[in-house]
Each structure stands twice: as structure tokens, then as C-alpha cells.
C-alpha positions in Angstrom: 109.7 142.1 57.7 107.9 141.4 61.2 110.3 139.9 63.7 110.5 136.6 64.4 109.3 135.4 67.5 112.3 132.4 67.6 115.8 132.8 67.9 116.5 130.9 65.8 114.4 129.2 62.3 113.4 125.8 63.3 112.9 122.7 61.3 110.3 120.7 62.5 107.6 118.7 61.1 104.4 120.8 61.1 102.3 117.7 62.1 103.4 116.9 65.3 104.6 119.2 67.7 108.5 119.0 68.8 108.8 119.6 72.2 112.2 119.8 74.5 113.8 116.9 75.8 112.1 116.0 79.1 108.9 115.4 80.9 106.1 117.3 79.5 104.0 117.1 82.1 105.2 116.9 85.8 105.5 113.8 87.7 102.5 111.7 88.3 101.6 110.7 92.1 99.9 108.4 94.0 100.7 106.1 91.1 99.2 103.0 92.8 96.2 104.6 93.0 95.6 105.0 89.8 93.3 103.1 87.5 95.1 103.4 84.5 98.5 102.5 86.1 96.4 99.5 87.6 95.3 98.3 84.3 98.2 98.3 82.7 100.2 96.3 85.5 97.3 93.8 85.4 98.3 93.4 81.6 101.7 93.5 82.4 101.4 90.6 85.1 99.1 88.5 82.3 102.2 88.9 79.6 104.2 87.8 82.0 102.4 84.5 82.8 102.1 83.6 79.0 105.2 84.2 78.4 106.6 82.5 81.0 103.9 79.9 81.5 103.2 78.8 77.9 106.0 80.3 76.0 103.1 82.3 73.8 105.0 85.3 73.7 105.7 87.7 70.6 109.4 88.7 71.6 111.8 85.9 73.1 111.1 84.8 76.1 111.8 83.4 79.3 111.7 79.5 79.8 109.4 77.8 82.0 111.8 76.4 83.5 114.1 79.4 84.9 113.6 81.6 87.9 112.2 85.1 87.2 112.0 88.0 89.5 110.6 91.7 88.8 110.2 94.7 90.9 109.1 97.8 89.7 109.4 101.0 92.1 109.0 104.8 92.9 110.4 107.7 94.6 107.1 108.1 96.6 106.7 104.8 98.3 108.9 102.1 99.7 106.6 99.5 98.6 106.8 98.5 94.9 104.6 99.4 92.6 104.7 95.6 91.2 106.6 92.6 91.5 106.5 89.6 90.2 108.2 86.4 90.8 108.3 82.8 89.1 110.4 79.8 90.6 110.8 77.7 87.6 112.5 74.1 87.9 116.1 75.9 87.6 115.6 77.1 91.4 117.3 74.2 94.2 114.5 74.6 96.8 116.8 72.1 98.8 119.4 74.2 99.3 118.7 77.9 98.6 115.5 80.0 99.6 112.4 77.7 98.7 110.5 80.1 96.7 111.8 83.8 95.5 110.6 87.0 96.9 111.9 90.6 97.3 114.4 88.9 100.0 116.1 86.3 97.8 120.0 87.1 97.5 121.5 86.6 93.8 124.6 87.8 92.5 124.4 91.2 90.2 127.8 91.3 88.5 128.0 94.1 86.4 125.7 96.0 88.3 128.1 96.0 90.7 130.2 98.5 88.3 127.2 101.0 88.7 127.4 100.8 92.6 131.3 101.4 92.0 130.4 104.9 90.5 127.6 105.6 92.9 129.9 104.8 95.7 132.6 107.1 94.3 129.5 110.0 94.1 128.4 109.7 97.5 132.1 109.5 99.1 133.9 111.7 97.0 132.0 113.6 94.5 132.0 114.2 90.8 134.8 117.1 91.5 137.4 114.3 90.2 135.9 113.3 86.8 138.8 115.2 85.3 142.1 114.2 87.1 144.3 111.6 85.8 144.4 108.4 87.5 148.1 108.9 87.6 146.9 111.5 90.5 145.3 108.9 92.2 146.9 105.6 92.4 150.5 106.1 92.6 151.4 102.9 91.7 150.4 104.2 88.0 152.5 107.2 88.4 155.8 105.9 87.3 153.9 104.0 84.5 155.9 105.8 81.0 156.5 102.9 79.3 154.4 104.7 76.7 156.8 107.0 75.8 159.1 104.2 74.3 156.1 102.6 72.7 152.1 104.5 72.4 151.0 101.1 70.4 152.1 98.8 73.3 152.0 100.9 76.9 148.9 103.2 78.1 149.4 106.6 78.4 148.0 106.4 82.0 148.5 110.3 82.7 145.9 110.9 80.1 143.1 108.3 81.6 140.8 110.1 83.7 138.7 109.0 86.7 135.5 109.9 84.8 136.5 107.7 81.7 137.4 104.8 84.2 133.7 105.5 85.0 132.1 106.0 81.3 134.0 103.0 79.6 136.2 105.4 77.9 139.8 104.8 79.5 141.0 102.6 76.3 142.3 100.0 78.8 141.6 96.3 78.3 138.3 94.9 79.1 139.5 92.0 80.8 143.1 92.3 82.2 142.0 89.3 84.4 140.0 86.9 83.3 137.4 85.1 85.3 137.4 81.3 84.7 135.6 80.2 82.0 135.3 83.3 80.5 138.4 83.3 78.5 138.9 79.9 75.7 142.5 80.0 76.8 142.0 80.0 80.7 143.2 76.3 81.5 143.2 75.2 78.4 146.3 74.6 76.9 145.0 72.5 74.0 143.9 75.9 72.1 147.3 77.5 72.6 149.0 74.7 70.8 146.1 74.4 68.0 146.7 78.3 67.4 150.5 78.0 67.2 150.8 80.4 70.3 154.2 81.3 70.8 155.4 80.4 74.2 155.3 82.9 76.7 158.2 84.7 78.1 158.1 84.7 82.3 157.5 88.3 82.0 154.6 88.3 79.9 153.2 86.2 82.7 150.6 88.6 84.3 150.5 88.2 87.9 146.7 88.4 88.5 145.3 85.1 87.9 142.1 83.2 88.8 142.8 79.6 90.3 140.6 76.5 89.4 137.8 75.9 91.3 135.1 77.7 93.6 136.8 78.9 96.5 139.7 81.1 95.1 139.1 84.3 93.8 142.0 86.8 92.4 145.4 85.6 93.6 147.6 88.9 93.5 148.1 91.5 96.0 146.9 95.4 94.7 150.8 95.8 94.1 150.9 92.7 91.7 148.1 93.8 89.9 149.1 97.3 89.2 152.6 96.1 88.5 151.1 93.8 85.2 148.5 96.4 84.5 151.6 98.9 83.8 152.4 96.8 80.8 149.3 95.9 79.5 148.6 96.5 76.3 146.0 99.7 75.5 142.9 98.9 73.3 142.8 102.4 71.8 143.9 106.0 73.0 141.7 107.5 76.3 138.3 109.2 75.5 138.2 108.1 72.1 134.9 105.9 71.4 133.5 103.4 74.5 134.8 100.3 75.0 133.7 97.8 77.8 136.1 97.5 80.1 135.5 95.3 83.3 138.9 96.3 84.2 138.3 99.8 84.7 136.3 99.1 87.6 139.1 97.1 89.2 141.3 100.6 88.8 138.3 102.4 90.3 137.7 100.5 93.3 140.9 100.6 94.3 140.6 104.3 93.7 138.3 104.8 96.1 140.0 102.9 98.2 142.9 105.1 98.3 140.4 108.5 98.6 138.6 107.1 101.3 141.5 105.2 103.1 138.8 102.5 103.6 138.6 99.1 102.1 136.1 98.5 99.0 134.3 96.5 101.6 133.5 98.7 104.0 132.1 101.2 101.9 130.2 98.8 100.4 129.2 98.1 103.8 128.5 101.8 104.8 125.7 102.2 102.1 124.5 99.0 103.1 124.0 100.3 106.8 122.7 103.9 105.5 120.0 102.2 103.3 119.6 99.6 106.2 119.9 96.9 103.4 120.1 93.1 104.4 121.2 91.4 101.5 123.6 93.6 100.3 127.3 92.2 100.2 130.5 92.3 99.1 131.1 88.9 101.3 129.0 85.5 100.1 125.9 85.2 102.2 124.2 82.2 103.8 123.5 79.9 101.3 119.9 80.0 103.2 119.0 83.2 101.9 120.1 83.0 98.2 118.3 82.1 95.3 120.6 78.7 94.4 120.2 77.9 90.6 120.7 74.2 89.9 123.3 72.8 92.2 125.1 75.1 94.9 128.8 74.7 92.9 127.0 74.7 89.2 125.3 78.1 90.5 128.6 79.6 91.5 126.8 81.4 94.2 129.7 81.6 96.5 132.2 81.4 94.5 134.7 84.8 95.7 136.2 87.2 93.1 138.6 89.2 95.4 139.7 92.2 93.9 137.2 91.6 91.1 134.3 92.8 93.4 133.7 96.3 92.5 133.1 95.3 88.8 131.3 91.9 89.2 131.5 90.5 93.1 128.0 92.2 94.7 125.5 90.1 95.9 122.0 92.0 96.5 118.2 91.4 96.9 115.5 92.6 94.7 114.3 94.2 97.7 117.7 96.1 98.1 118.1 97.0 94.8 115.0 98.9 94.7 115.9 100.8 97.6 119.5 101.4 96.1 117.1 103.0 92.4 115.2 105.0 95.1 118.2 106.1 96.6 119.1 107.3 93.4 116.3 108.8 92.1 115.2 110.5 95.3 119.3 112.5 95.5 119.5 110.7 99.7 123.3 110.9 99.8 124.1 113.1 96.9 123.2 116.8 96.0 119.9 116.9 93.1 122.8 118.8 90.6 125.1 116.1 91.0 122.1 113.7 90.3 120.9 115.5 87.7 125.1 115.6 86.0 125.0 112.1 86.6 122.2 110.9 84.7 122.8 111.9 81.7 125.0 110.3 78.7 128.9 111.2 78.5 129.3 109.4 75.1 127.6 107.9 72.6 127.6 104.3 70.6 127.5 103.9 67.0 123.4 102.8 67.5 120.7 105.9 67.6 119.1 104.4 70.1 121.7 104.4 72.7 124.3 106.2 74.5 127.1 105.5 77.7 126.9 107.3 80.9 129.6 106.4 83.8 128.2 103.6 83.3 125.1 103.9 82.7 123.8 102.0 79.6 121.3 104.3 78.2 118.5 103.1 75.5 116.4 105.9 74.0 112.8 104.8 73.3 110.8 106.5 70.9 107.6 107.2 71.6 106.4 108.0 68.1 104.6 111.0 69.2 104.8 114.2 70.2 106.6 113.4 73.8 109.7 112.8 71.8 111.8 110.0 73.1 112.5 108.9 76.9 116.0 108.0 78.0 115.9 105.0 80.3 118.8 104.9 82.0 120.0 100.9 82.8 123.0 98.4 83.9 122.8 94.6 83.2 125.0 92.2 85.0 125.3 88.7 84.0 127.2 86.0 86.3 127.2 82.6 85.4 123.4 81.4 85.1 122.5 84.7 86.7 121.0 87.6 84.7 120.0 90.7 86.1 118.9 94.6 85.2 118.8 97.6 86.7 117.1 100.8 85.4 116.1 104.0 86.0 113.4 106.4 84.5 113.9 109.7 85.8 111.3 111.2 83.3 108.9 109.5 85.9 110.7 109.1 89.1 110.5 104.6 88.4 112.9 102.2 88.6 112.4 98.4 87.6 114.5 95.7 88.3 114.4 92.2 86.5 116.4 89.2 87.2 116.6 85.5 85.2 118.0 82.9 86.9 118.9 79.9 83.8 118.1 80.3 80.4 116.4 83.2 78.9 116.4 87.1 78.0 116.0 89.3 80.9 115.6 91.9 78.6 112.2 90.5 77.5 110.8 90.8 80.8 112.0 95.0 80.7 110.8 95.2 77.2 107.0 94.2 78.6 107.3 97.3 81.1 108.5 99.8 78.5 105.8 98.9 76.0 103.0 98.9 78.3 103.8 100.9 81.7 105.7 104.0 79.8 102.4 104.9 78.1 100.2 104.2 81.5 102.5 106.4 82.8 102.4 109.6 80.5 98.5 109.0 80.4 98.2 109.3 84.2 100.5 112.3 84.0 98.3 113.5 81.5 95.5 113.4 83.3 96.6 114.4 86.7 98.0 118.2 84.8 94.6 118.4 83.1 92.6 118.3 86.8 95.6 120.4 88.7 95.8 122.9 85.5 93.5 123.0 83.0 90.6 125.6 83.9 89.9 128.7 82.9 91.5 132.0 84.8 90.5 135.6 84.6 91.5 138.8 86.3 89.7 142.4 86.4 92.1 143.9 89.1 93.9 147.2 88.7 91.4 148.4 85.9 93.2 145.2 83.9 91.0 142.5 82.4 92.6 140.0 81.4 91.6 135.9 80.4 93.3 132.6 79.8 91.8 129.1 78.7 94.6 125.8 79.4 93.3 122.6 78.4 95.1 119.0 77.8 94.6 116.5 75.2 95.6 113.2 75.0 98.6 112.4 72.5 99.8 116.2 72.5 102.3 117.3 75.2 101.6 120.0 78.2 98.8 122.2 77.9 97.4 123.9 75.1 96.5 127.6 75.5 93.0 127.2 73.9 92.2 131.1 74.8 94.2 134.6 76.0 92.9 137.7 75.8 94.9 141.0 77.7 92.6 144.1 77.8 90.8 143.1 74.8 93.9 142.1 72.9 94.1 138.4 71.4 97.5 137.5 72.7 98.2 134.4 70.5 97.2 136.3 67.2 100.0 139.0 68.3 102.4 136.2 68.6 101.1 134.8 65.1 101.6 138.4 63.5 105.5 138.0 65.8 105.9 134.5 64.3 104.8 135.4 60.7 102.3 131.9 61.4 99.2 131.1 62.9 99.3 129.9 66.6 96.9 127.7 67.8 97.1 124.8 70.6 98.8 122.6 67.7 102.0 124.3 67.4 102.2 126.5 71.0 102.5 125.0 74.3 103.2 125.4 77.8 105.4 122.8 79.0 106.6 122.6 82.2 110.2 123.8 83.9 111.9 122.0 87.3 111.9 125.9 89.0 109.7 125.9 91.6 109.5 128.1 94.9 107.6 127.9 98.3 105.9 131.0 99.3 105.4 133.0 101.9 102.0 132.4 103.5 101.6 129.1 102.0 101.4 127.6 98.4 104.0 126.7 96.1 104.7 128.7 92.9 105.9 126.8 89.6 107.6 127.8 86.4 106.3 127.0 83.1 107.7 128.0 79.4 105.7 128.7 76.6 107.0 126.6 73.5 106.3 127.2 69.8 107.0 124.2 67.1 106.4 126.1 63.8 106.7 124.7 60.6 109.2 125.7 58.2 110.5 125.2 54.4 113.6 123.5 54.8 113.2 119.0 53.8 112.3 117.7 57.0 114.8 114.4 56.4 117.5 116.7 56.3 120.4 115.3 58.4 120.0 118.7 60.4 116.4 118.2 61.0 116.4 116.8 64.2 114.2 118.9 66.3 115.5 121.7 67.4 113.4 122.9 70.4 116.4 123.3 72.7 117.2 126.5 70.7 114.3 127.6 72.0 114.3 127.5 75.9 113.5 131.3 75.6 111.6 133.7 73.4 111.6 137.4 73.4 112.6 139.5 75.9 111.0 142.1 77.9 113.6 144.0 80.1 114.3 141.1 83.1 111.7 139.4 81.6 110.4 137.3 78.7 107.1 136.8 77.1 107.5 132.6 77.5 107.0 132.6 81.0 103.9 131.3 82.6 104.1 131.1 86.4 101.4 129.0 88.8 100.5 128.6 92.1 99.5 125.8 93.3 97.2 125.5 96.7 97.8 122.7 99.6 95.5 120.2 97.1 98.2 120.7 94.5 95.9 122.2 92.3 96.6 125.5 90.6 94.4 128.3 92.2 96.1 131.1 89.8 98.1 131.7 86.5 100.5 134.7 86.2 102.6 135.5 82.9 105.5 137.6 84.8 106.0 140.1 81.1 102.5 141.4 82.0 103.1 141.5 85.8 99.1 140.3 86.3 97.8 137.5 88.3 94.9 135.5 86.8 92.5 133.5 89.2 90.9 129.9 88.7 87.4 130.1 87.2 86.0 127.1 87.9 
């Protein structure tokens, strides 16, 4: 039997071509430039004024009458790429910012819990993922109250900073509840219509949240840590996710302790490094922030103490963007520990998503052959403010969407996904075909050699439509190798992040040769999924293997030659 060219037998469907998880083509640029990215924000700006204008929308929308903000952004430019903004009747113009823009200050709750982590990255590192907390805050060390009792105590020694991060500590979501959050906050009527016992002074937590605007949490970091000791544990560490805004609470004062600074002034030391202006942990002028209803219905400046690094931030749109750029673009951290951070750390019982630390990631399928795109994405909601941030590293973007009143702000995200994701693999599309696709050919050293790339819409990377070696058709060897015939359908280059400058100018790039073949197993099998990840390499040939396509790429960015390293030959654009 002829050797197989895989690694391992893949199960794929034979009609559509299973590629590895990832970009397929590299990064578009000079995205506002483009005509296809223009049309489709043009569309997107039109399904935003029906929806929000008439209401003529086919997924839920926003009211009329609440405030709407958008920005969408990129790595390569500070400007965004869109925004959009919509004052609606909610917004007090008397008292707040008279219209929205990029400057309007809001509050972004949960997002807040995302800036906890990112904080934490850029101080400290993700070195401490692993250590107990117990190693950390010593005011948990002396917490054993488990050992009499695993039902009622936490086993804090086995909660990690990295599940504090990724939702998985098993602690309770809400050791202290915000007003109005909880039924039985101030409201001692529902305590004696559920027969509530009575409770005993020391099942008093000391954390509380007083009534009204202007107090936030009450107890010191030693009262808090002293009733978190006996709280009750929702299930055992690192078993499934469960939201826990009291996590963050244990994580800020984490990094407190690290850095031997307060929560505030790192907040305040990212603020200064990103030179943001409406970036807070303290309650700005009322003047600058977008005021919904009245000033004390809004709770705009309403405090939350030691709640602040899992719901107290205040931010602009404007600042949020460059916080995603930030990101995206690895400013304060190393591109590894980017890279480890955006990706999941556990999953939810839904196929379409996963948890990060704490990054809520939704996987959209394409339903095609670019396989599905993670968007990675933290929603805060405060009050009659709504707000998302996200992430799509596949194309170096970042959106954020804010509702202020009534209304999904997830509709307004679900508008970019469905019409700016597929603007944005067509522009990548087309930018590989005029960098890449061309014909390259090579007589040197007595060698002849020929290659043919081309691109087509709806298929991933570039198809070798032609590659001949000293007369030898190189993809019917690899059909004979694969016991199948090859053809741009079911072989592809796709492209790698290994890239190199090189001496004397130009920059050479790695690609992989992939190959989805078909096979006889039942396609629905549970154990279909595609497998392409098996197959990051093929065979090898001494230091090398026969996958690897290299290019260089000129000072246009366009490639000027091809060179598969097995055959040690260099190929030259033909054009």
C-alpha cells in the first residue's frame, strides 16, 4: 500500500474543504480604504437607522427612545473604522453631555472585570494563573473551615488566581449584593412571606450596601475577607463556570497586594499610559457623562467601593477603543502572553460558546469553508446602562456598543457580525489574491521549476492551480502519496504567523500546505469534527517537510518570489 501523505486518516466532508482554526488569509489593511468594507458599513449604518428609527428590524431591537453608541476599531489606525451614535429621548440633555459622541462617559460594569484581568497581565503576568489564592491574600490563609465541613466552607487553597479570572473558583456570584439586585436587600416583607428563619448575629455578613446613592460597600478589606471565609461554596474549584462577580472583588484586592498599590491607581496608571480621559475608577463630572433619565434614576454617580474592579469603571467609547487596540496590538504585554490570553480556558454547555479569564467567547459559524471565528467579548450591564466589548483577533477589530434604556445591545453587535465579518474575509480575500496569486517560475541551477497560486471567493487561502519540478507534476505525486486526487478543492496553502525580516530588505513569510481529503467514515459521527489540526505537518524530509511554502514579500507587500524549503529552489513572480 502507497503511504499516506497524512498522519493521521481524516474525516471531513469531501464538499467543502476543512481548514485549521484561524485566519486563512492574513490580515486585511488599509481597511477604510476599501470599497467593499465601505459598502458594507454603509449597510450597516442603514440597519441601524431602521432599526432604531422605525423599529423595522428582523432581530429585537433598540427603542427609539434609548441612547445608542457604536464604535468599531483597528489595530492600524486610531480613528474608528465606524461609529455611530443615537440620542433617543432616554438621554437628560439638561444635565449630562447634550448629544453622545466618542467622549461621552457611561458606566461599563462588568467590563470592568475584563480590565481587572488585563490589569493583573500587564502588572504581574500570567506566571500566577496557577497559585492558590491562599498564596496571595493572607487573610484567606487561615481559612480551613473546610476541613470540618466541604458542603459549607471553600477549600480556598485549591482556588487559583487564573479560575478567580475564568469564572471557575466555585465561590458565590454575589457575596455582596448591590441594591436592588437582590429581592431580599431591604425588603423584609419577602423574608417573612418565605418563612425565613431569623438570622443568627454571625450569619450577619459584614459587607453590606447602604440605601441610597452616595454609599457604596461599607466594610473595610479585613471585614470582607473575614465573611467571605465563611461563605458558602457554590461547587468545588475548576469544576464547570459559574458567574461569579465576587471573584473579581478577591482579584482586585489581589493585585492590590502584588503591586502594593491601590486598585485605583492602577487603574489610573493605564489610564495615563493610554492617555485616556474618561477612564475612572472615581465618578466624573456629571458634565461629561451620558445621564439617562434623571441624574439619581441613572445611578451615574452612585459609588461601589470595593465593588470597583468587578462593576465600578466608568469609560468613554473613545477609551474603550483604545483600551481593544491596546489589546489587540500586545502595547503593555508580550504577543505570547496575548496570544495565551485569547483563547477559551473552559467551556459552557452551548456549542457556540466558551469562558476565557473572562472573556465571554461566542463562536460564529461561517457555514463555509473558513470554519468558524471566535469573537472574543465582555458585556456589562449597570442599571439602565448596557454595554459590550469585543474583540476579533482573526481580523485585528474590535467593536464596542453601548444602550442606554431599554433595549438589546446585542442586536446592535449582531448587525456587525452578519454584515462586516464577511466584508472582512472578502477584502482579505482579495488583498492575498493581488499580493499572492501569480504565476512563479525558476530555470536556475540547470532546475526548472513552475508554480500557478490563485484565490477564489468562498474557498480559503490559495489554491495551487499548477506545479511542475523538472518536468514532474508535483500534485499528482502527492495524489499517488495520498491514494486521492489533489486538485485546488481539497489542497491548500494557508497561511502561518512565522514571518522573518531579511537581510538586504524584504520580509519572508511562512505558509503550510493543507490537504482536506475525503474519507469513508459517516461524516455525523460525534468524532467527525474536522480534524485539520492533526495535520499542521506532512511528511518529512530530513529538517524539512514537503508542506512548507515560504514567500517574500517586497517593500509593496507583494510577493516577488515563492520557495518550497524540501526542494531548496526559489521561484520568481511571472507577471
Amino acid at each position: 500500500m502507497a503511504r499516506s501523505l497524512l498522519l493521521l486518516p481524516l474525516v471531513s466532508v469531501a464538499s467543502a474543504f476543512c481548514p485549521w482554526y484561524g485566519p486563512v488569509f492574513p490580515q486585511a489593511k488599509n481597511l477604510a480604504s476599501s470599497a467593499t468594507i465601505q459598502t458594507a458599513l454603509e449597510k450597516l449604518k442603514s440597519t441601524y437607522d431602521t432599526g432604531l428609527l422605525t423599529g423595522n428590524s428582523s432581530a429585537d431591537s433598540v427603542p427609539n427612545s434609548s441612547a445608542a453608541s457604536v464604535q468599531i476599531f483597528s489595530v492600524e489606525s486610531e480613528k474608528p473604522l465606524f461609529e455611530y451614535y443615537h440620542d433617543g429621548a432616554v438621554l437628560n440633555t439638561t444635565v449630562g453631555v447634550k448629544t453622545l459622541d466618542g467622549e461621552s462617559i457611561i458606566r461599563i460594569a462588568s467590563i470592568s472585570k475584563l480590565i481587572t484581568v488585563y490589569l493583573w497581565l500587564k502588572e504581574i503576568g500570567d506566571g500566577w494563573w496557577d497559585v492558590p489564592v491562599t498564596d496571595v491574600i493572607p487573610e484567606l490563609k487561615g481559612a480551613e473551615k473546610w476541613e470540618e465541613n466541604e458542603v459549607d466552607f471553600i477549600k480556598w487553597e485549591d482556588v487559583t488566581i487564573g479560575a478567580l479570572a475564568g469564572q471557575t473558583s466555585g465561590i458565590l456570584g454575589n457575596f455582596v449584593q448591590l441594591e436592588g439586585a437582590d429581592p431580599l436587600v431591604g425588603h423584609p416583607e419577602f423574608v417573612v412571606q418565605l418563612g425565613l428563619p431569623p438570622l443568627e448575629p454571625s450569619e450577619e455578613p459584614a459587607c453590606t450596601l447602604a440605601a441610597g446613592t452616595k454609599i457604596g460597600l461599607t466594610c473595610s478589606r479585613q471585614e470582607f475577607f473575614a465573611s467571605l471565609a465563611t461563605s458558602q461554596p457554590v461547587r468545588r474549584p475548576n469544576t464547570s463556570p459559574a458567574y461569579s462577580s465576587t471573584a473579581f472583588v478577591v482579584l482586585g484586592y489581589a493585585l492590590e497586594t502584588m503591586t502594593g498599590k491601590s486598585y485605583k491607581q492602577v487603574v489610573q496608571s493605564l489610564a495615563d499610559a493610554l492617555e485616556l480621559t474618561g477612564f475612572s475608577v472615581d465618578t466624573p463630572e456629571v458634565s461629561k457623562g451620558a445621564i439617562l433619565t434623571t441624574l439619581e434614576g441613572s445611578d451615574f454617580r452612585r459609588p461601589t467601593g470595593g465593588f470597583a474592579p468587578t462593576g465600578g469603571l466608568y469609560s468613554s467609547m473613545n477609551d474603550l477603543s483604545q483600551i481593544g487596540r491596546s489589546i489587540l496590538g500586545s502595547k503593555f504585554l508580550d504577543p505570547n502572553t496575548t496570544r495565551a490570553w485569547l483563547k477559551p480556558a473552559a467551556f459552557t454547555s452551548d456549542l457556540r460558546s466558551a469562558l476565557g479569564r473572562p472573556w465571554e467567547i461566542y463562536r460564529v459559524d461561517t457555514k463555509s469553508s473558513r470554519g468558524v471565528i471566535d469573537v472574543f467579548a465582555k458585556g456589562g450591564d449597570y442599571g439602565l446602562y448596557h454595554t459590550k466589548f469585543v474583540l476579533i483577533p482573526d481580523y485585528n477589530i474590535g467593536y464596542t456598543a453601548f444602550v442606554g434604556g431599554p433595549g438589546e445591545k446585542d442586536w446592535l453587535g449582531d448587525q456587525i457580525i452578519d454584515i462586516l465579518l464577511p466584508a472582512l474575509e472578502e477584502v482579505a480575500r482579495e488583498q492575498t489574491d493581488a499580493a499572492y496569486a501569480a504565476t512563479y517560475t525558476t530555470t536556475t541551477n540547470g532546475s526548472a521549476a513552475s508554480m500557478t497560486l490563485t484565490t477564489e471567493a468562498g474557498k480559503p487561502g490559495l489554491g495551487i492551480e499548477k506545479w511542475t519540478q523538472n518536468g514532474t507534476d508535483i500534485l499528482k505525486a502527492f495524489s499517488q502519496l495520498s491514494e486521492e486526487p489533489l486538485s485546488t478543492e481539497n489542497i491548500r496553502l494557508l497561511p502561518t504567523n512565522l514571518e522573518r525580516k531579511m537581510e538586504g530588505g524584504g520580509t519572508e513569510i511562512a505558509w503550510r500546505a493543507l490537504i482536506s481529503t475525503s474519507h469513508p467514515y459517516e461524516k455525523r459521527s460525534v468524532f467527525g469534527a474536522c480534524p485539520a489540526w492533526f495535520n499542521s505537518e506532512s511528511i518529512g524530509y530530513g529538517r524539512h517537510t514537503l508542506d512548507q511554502i515560504s514567500f517574500t514579500l517586497g517593500s509593496d507587500g507583494k510577493a516577488t518570489k515563492v520557495s518550497p524549503r524540501a526542494w531548496k529552489v526559489d521561484l520568481q513572480r511571472k507577471d
